[in-house]
N, C-alpha and C positions, 0 to 999 in steps of 0.2 A: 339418356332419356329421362325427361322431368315425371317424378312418380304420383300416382292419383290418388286421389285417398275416397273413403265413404262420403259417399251423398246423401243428403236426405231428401236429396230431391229425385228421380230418372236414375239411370248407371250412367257409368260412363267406361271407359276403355279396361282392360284387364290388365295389359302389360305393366309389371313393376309396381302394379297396384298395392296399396298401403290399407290395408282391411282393420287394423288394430281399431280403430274407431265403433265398427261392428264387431270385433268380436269382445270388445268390452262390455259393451252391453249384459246386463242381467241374463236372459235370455243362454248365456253362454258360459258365463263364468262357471255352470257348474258342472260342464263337462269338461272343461280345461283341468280340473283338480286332477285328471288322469292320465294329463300328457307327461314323460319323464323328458328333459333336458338331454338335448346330443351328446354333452359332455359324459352326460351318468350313464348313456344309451351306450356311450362306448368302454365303457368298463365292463360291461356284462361279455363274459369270455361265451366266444363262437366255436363250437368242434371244429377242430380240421380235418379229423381224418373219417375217411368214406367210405366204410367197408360195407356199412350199411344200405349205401347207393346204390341207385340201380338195379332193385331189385322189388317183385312183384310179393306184398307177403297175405297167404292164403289165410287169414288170420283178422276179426275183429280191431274197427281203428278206433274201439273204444280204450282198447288200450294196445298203442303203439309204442313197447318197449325196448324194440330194436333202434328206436332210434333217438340219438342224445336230444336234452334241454337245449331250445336255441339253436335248432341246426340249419331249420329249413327256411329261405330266403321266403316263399311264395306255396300257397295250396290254392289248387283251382279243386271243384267236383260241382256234383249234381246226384245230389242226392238219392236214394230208390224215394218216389213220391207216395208210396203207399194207397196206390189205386189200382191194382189188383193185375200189375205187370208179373210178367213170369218170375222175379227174383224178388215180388214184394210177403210180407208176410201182411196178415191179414190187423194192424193192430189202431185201437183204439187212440183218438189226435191224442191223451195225453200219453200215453206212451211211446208216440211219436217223435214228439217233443222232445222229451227225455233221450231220448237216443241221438237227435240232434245235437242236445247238448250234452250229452258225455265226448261225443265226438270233437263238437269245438272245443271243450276245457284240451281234450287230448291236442287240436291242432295249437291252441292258446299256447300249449307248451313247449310240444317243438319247436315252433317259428321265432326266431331272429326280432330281435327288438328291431320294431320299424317294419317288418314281416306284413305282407298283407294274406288275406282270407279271402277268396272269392268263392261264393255258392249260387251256383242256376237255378231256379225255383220257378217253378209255374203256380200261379195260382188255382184252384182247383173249383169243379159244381157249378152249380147257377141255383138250386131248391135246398138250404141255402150258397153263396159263394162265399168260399172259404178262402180268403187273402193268407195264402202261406207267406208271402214277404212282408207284412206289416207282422205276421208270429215269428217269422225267423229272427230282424230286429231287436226282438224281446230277449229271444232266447239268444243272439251272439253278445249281445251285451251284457247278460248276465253272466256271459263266460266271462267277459272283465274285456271285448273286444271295442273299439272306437269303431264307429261307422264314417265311411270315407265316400259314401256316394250309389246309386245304384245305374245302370246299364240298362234300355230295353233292348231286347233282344228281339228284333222284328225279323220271323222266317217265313213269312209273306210278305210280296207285293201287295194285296189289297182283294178285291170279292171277284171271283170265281163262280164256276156251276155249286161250290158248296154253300150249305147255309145253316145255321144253327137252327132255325128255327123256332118253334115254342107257340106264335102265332103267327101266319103269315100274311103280311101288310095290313095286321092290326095295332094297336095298345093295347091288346087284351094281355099278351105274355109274348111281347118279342124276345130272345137270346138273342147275346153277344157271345162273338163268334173271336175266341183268343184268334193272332196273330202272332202274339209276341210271349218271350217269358222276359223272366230280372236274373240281370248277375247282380247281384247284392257283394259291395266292396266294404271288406274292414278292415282294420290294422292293429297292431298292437302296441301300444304305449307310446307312440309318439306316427305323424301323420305325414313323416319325412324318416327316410333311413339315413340315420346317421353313417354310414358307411361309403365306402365310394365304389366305381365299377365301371364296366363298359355297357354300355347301352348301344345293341344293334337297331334299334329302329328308324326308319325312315322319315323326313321330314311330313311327307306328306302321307302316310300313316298316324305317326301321334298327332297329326291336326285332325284328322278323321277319328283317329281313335280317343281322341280324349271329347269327343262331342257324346251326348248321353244317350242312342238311337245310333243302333249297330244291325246292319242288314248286310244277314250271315245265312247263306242258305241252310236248311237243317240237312241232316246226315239219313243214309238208307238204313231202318233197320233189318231189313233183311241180308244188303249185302255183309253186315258186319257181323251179322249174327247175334245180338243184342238186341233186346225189345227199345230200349231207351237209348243210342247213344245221341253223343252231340258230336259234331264237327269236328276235326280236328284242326280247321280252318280258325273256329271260335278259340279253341285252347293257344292255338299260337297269337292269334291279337293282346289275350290276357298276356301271356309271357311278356311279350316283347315290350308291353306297355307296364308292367309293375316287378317285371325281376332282371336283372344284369348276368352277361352271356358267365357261364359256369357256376349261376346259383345252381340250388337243387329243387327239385318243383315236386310238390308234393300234393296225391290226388288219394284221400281218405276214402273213397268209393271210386275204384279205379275202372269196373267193369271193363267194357272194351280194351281201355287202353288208349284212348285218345287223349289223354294230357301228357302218358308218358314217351307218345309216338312225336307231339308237337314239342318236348322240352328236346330230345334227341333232334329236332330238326333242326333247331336254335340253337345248338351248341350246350343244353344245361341236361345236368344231371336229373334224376326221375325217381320218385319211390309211390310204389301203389299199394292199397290195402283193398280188398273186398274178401268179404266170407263164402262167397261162391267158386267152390272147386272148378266149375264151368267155364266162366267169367276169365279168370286166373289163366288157365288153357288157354281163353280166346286172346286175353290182352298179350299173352309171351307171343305167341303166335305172331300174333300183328306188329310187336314190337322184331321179335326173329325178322322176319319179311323185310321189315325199315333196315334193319344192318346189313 
C-alpha cells in the first residue's frame, strides 16, 4: 500500500500514513526531546519475578515499595474525586493535586518503558467548573509522563426526566448536565512499547476502541458496595487495547476491585493499592468470587 504523507490542504487516509512532515514542525519539536529510542528502551532491564503480583496491598500508593522499578506493563484507576464521597477526605484542590502527583511519580516508576497510565477523571461544579482534565495534564506531565490522547467516556444515551437545571428554558443560568467522564492516556518515554507480546483483541473491537467516544454503561453503586466504582466492562476495553495477555495491570486506587477482576478475565496479572481497610475487604472479595 502506496503511503500518505501531511497535507496542507484537507486529510487524507490514515493507513501507512507518513506524519514526519507534521511532526517536524516547531510546534512539536519540543516534546519529542522526551522520547527515548526502542533500541535504548530495550536495555532498560524488566523484573521477572512476581511474587509481588497479585495481590491487593492495604497500604498508600504514594509509595509502592513492594514493587520493583519497570515492572508494570499498564495502570488503569480513577481516582477518589474529592467531593465528599464516603472514602474522600475533605482537602483543599492544592493538596489534591499533590497527592495526584506523588501518586503518578510512584506509577512513573514502576511502569515498563513504553508502559502507559490511564486515569478516569470527571470534571467537577458548574459556580465555578473546575476542568480536572485540563489540571490532571499538568500535573502527569510534570511527573515526566507523555500524553498519548484522551477517551470520552459517554454513560448516557442523551436527556431523560433528569435535568441539571439552573434556569429553566432561560439564558439567565442554564447547567450542563455531564454525560460523560475522560480516561486521560499517557506513556512513559516512548509512545510505542518496544517490546513484543500477544495481543487478544478483536478486530472489530480495536476499530471501535481506538475511536475517541466509548459508550460504556456505568456500574451500580450499591450492588458493589462502593460509592464510585466503574465498570469492569470499561477496565477490560483499556486492557485489551494498551497491555498484552500476561502483562501486569496495575490500579493505584483499587477500591472495588474492577481493574483487578478485568485483568484476571484477560489472562493478566493484577496488583491493587488503596488505604481503605474496607475497600481492600470489598475488592479480595469480588476478586475470591471471579476465581
Amino acid at each position: 500500500m502506496a503511503k500518505t504523507r501531511t497535507s496542507s490542504f484537507g486529510a487524507g487516509k490514515r493507513e501507512s500514513h507518513d506524519a514526519s512532515l507534521f511532526y517536524d514542525r516547531n510546534l512539536y519539536k519540543h516534546l519529542f526531546s522526551k522520547v527515548e529510542s526502542p533500541k535504548k528502551l530495550l536495555q532498560i532491564e524488566v523484573p521477572q519475578a512476581r511474587k509481588w503480583a497479585n495481590k491487593i496491598y492495604c497500604e498508600s500508593s504514594e509509595n509502592m515499595k513492594s514493587i520493583p522499578d519497570n515492572a508494570i506493563a499498564l495502570a488503569f484507576t480513577s481516582p477518589p474525586y474529592n467531593v465528599g464521597k464516603d472514602y474522600d477526605d475533605d482537602m483543599g484542590l492544592q493538596q489534591y493535586f499533590d497527592l495526584l502527583l506523588n501518586v503518578a511519580k510512584e506509577v512513573y516508576r514502576v511502569l515498563r518503558p513504553g508502559g502507559r497510565y490511564v486515569v478516569n477523571i470527571a470534571n467537577l461544579g458548574r459556580k465555578p467548573y473546575i476542568p480536572m482534565n485540563s489540571f490532571l495534564y499538568q500535573i502527569h506531565m510534570q511527573a515526566g509522563f507523555l500524553p498519548m490522547g484522551e477517551i470520552i467516556w459517554q454513560k448516557a444515551k442523551g436527556a431523560n426526566g433528569s435535568c441539571a437545571w439552573g434556569s429553566w428554558k432561560s439564558a439567565k443560568a442554564p447547567r450542563l448536565r455531564d454525560l460523560h467522564e475522560y480516561l486521560l492516556v499517557f506513556t512513559k518515554l516512548a509512545y510505542a512499547r518496544p517490546d513484543r507480546g500477544e495481543s487478544d483483541i478483536s478486530r472489530d473491537e480495536f476499530m471501535e476502541s481506538t475511536l475517541s467516544v466509548w459508550n460504556v454503561p456505568p456500574e451500580s453503586a450499591k450492588r458493589v458496595g462502593h460509592p464510585a466504582p466503574f465498570p469492569v466492562e470499561l477496565a477490560e476495553r483499556v486492557i485489551r487495547l494498551y497491555s498484552y495477555v500476561n502483562d501486569i495491570i496495575l490500579d493505584p486506587f483499587v477500591g472495588s476491585g474492577s481493574t483487578c477482576i478485568a485483568a484476571l478475565k484477560n489472562k493478566r496479572d493484577y496488583v491493587g493499592y488503596d488505604i481503605s481497610k474496607k475497600y481492600c475487604a470489598i475488592a479480595r472479595k469480588r476478586i475470591n468470587q471471579f476465581l
